[in-house]
Structure formats: C-alpha cells, structure tokens
N, C-alpha and C positions, 0 to 999 in steps of 0.2 A: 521532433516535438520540442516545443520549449516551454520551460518550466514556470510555472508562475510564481514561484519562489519556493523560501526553502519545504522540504518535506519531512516530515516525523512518519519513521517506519520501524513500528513493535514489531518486534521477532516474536514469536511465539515459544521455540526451545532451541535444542541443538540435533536436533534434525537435520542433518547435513543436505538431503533433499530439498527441503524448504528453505533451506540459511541460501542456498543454489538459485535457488527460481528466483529468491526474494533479490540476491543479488543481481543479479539477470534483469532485475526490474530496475533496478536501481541506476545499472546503465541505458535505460529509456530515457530517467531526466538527468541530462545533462547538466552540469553547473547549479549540483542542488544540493544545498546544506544539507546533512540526513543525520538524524539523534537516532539511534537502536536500541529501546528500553526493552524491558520484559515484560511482559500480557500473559492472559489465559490462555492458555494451549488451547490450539483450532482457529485463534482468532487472528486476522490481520486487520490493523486500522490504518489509514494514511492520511496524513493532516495537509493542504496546500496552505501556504501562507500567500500572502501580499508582502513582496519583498521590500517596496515601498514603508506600507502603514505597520508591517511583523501582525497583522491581523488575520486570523483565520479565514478563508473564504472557501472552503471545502474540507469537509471531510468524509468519510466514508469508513465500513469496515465490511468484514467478511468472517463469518465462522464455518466449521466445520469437525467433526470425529477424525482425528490423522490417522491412519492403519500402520503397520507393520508393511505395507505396503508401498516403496518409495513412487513407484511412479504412478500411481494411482494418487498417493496425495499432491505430487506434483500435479496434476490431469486437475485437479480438485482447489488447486490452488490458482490455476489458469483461470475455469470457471467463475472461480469467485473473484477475481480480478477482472476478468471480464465483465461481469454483472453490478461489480462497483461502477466500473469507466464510462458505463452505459449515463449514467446519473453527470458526466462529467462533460464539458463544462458546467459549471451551476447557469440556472437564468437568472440576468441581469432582473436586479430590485427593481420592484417598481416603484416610483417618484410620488 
C-alpha cells in the first residue's frame, strides 16, 4: 500500500490491546509521518494528508464501547477499520 502522505492517528487510552492493533496498522503505511494525540476513548480518527499540498484529502473515524475484554475490542477495532477503508480512496472532485 502506499501512503498518500503523512497520517494523524488519536489513540484513544493505554489499552495495551488497542495501542497493539493501532500499531499493527501503522506498519500498513509505510513511510508515513504519524502524530499520536489523545481523543475520546472508543474513538479512532485517521487523517491522510497530500504530501505535496500538507492538505487534508481524507479523513475518517470509528467509535465504539471498549470492554474489559482484550480481544473482543481488538475484533471491534478491525471492524471499524474496516468499515472506515471501505469510504477509501475518496472520489476524485468534480470539475
């Protein structure tokens, strides 16, 4: 996959499970600037840039209730990753 430039990826907490996946995702895009701030627990947002213009051209997020459950919110975090990527690539503007 390659990255359409850099990416902004909120953590949600210290949920060692999800800090896990989230990394795990991280090694997908390859050669991508990543800023890690802190959001509303449940939430993942992820912002693509234009490495060119540093202009936003996607973004997306994902919530969810995290459980005491680790692989179950892992299972929950796939999902809603999935269901972001779905939306990805964005369609080109129209003119």
């Amino acid at each position: 996959m390659t990255p359409a430039g850099p990416a902004t990826v909120f953590v949600i907490n210290d949920d060692a499970a999800l800090r896990g996946a989230i990394q795990g995702l991280l090694k997908l895009v390859d050669d991508a600037t990543t800023t890690v701030d802190t959001y509303k627990v449940g939430t993942l947002v992820i912002d693509l840039f234009d490495s060119k213009t540093e202009k936003l051209i996607w973004r997306s997020s994902s919530s969810d209730t995290l459980s005491n459950n680790a692989d179950k919110n892992t299972k929950n975090l796939d999902k809603g990753v999935n269901k972001m990527f779905r939306h990805f690539p964005p369609a080109p503007k129209k003119q």
